[in-house]
N, C-alpha and C positions, 0 to 999 in steps of 0.2 A: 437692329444694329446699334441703331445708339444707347439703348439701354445694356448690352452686352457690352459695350466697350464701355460703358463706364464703371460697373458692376469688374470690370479685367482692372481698371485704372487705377479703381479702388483699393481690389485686392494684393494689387502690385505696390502701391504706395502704401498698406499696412505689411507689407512681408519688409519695404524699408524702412519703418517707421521700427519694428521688431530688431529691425537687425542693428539702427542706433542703440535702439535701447542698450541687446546684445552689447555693444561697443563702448557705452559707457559703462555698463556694470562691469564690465571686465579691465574696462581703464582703472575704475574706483578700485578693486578689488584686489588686482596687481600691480603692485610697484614696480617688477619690472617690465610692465608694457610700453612701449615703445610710444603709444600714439600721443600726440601732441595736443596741445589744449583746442588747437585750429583746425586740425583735420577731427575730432570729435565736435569741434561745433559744425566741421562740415557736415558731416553724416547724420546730420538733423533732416526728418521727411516729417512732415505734418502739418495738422493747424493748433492757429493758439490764438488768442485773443490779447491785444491790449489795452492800453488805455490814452485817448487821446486828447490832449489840453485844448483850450481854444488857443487861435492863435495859429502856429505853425499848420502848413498843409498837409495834406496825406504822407506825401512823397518824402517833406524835409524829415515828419518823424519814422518815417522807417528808414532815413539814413542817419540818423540818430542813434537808432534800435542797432543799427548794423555795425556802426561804429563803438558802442557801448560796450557788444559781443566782441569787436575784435580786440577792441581796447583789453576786454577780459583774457583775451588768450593771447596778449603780449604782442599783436602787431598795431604799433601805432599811427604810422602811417604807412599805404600801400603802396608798396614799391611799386611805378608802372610798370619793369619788367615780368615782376611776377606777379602785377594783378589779376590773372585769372586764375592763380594758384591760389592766391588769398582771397577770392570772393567768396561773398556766401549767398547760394541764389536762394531770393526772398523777395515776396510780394504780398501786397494786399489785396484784401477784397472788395473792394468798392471806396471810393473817393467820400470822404466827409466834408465839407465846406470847412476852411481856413478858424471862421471862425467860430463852429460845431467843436462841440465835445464828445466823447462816450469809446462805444465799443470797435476798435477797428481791428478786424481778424486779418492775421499773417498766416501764409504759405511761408513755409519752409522747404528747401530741396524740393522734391516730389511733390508736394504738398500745394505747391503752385501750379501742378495742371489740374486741384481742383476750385481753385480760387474762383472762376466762371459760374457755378454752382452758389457760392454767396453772391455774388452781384444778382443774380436770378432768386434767389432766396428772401424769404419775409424779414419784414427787419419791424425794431419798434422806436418809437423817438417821443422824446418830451417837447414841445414847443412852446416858449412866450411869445404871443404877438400882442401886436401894440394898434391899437384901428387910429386912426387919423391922420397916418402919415405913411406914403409911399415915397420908398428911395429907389434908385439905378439896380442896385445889385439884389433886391428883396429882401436885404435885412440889416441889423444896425451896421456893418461894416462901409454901408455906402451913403449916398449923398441925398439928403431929399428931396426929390423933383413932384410932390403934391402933397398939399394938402387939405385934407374933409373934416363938414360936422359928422362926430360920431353919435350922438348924444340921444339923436332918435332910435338906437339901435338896443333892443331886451333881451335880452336874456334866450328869451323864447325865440324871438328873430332870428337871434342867431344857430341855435340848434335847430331851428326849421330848415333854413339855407345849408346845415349840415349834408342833410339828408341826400341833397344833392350831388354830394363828394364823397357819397360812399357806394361800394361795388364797384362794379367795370366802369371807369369814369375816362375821357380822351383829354390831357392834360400836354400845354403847352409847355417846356422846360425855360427855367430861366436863362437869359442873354448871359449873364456872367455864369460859366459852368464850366466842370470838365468836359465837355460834347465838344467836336472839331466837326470844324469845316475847311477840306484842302489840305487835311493832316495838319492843322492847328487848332488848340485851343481857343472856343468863341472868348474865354475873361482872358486871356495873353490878344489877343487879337484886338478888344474893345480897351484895351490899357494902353496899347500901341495908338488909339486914335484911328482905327479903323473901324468903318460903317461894316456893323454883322445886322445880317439878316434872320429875323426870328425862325426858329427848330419849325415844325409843323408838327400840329398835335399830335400825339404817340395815346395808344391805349394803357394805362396802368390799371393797378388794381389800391382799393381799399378796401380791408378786411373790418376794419374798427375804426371807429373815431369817435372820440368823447370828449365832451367840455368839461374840463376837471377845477375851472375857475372862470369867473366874469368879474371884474370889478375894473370896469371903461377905466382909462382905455385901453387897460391889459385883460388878455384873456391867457388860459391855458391850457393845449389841448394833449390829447394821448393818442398817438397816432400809426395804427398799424398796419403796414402795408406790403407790397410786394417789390420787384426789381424796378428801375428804373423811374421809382417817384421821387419828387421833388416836392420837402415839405415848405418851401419858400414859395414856389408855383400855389401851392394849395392856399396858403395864407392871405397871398397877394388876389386869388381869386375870391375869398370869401369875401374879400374886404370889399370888393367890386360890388358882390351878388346882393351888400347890405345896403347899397349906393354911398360908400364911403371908399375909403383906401386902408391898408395893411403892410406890414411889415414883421419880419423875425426880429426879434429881438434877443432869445434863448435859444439855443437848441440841441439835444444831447440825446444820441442815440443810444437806449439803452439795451436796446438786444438788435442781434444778427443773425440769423439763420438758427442754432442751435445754444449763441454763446452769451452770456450776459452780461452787463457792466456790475451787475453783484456778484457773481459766483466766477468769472472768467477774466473780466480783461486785468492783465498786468499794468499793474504802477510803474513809472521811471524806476523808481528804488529797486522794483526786480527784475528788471532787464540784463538778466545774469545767466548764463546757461545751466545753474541749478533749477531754477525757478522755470524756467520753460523747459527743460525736462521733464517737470512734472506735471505741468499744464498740457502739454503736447498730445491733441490728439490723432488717432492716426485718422487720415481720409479716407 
């Protein structure tokens, strides 16, 4: 059942993905088409990939991205009356940390009832951590609450203790997250000054993990994994397993399910409805 109806969902969001297309090539092609720059950005169905700064959250840059596109087709601000005439439905596929960089895949139209599939889907990330110091939030955006000698820790130590973070691994999420408790956000909740109580470990997976640098007390690792991992979690537990502490200091996801930070995600500069035209793929 569920493979049938995803395989329908599919097929259903490439015949709309087709039929934009249809829509623009026939906008470009006759001048006297009618349709308007807004209603051809509506009839966008797909995914695409862009590209996300540190800094801003998931959410602020896709309404950045939405605003860019409407800006493009001349409504500048949205009337509330006709705001549902001038939306355009669009979402992403999995939440980056605020202060993460790299690939974050948009839904477009249709294209957002396969975004469930990236959250579920392997992703790959570059991380710098830092060993002798644990902050609040598990990376440099937060506060230091300890700190360790790292200095007895080699090289080899550390890739020993890898071992142990990789395959089917049960992995505690960090306090400051997109995860809710009570239909709120545990970092809105922990910002507010309220006592959250930690997630309970969840099973993930690790497909790869390599130490790509050591030079104490930064390391850097490459990290491939499946839905629902947290490479802040991983960091802060290695730092533990060495009898020290850890923290993020970089971190930039460079691939998501099929899409890359080389070949896929869009820069600010092309958040243009040419440019994801062409990126657009159908789900």
């Amino acid at each position: 059942g569920e493979i049938a109806g995803s395989i329908g969902a599919s097929t259903y969001c490439r015949r709309r993905h087709f039929k934009s297309l249809e829509a623009f090539t026939m906008a470009n092609v006759s001048s006297t088409s009618g349709t308007s720059s807004l209603s051809k950005l509506q009839s966008l169905n797909g995914l695409f990939a862009i590209y996300k700064k540190p800094g801003p959250t998931s959410a602020d840059v896709l309404n950045s991205l939405k605003t860019a596109l409407l800006n493009e087709a001349g409504v500048q601000n949205l009337n509330p009356r006709k705001r549902k005439k001038q939306e355009i439905k669009m979402g992403h596929g999995g939440t980056l940390d605020s202060a993460a960089s790299g690939v974050l895949v948009v839904g477009v139209g249709y294209g957002t009832k396969m975004l469930s599939t990236m959250l579920e889907g392997s992703k790959k990330y570059v991380a710098v951590g830092e060993l002798g110091k644990a902050t609040d939030t598990l990376d440099a955006t937060g506060t230091v609450i300890l700190q360790k000698e790292f200095e007895h820790i080699t090289r080899f130590d550390f890739e020993e203790k890898m071992k142990g973070f990789t395959g089917d691994i049960m992995q505690v999420p960090p306090l400051y997250s997109a995860l809710k408790t009570h239909g709120q956000r545990l970092s809105v909740l922990l910002k507010k000054g309220h006592k959250v109580e930690a997630k309970p470990a969840r099973p993930v997976t690790v497909y790869n993990l390599d130490l790509k640098e050591f030079k104490p007390p930064h390391f850097t690792l490459d990290v491939e994994c499946g839905g629902g991992f947290y490479v802040r979690s991983l960091v802060d537990d290695l730092g533990k397993a060495l009898s020290s502490c850890a923290h993020v200091k970089e971190l930039i996801r460079t691939k998501q399910d099929r899409f890359t930070l080389e070949h896929h995600a869009l820069h600010e500069e092309h958040w243009t409805f040419e440019h994801i035209m062409r990126s657009l793929q159908p789900c």
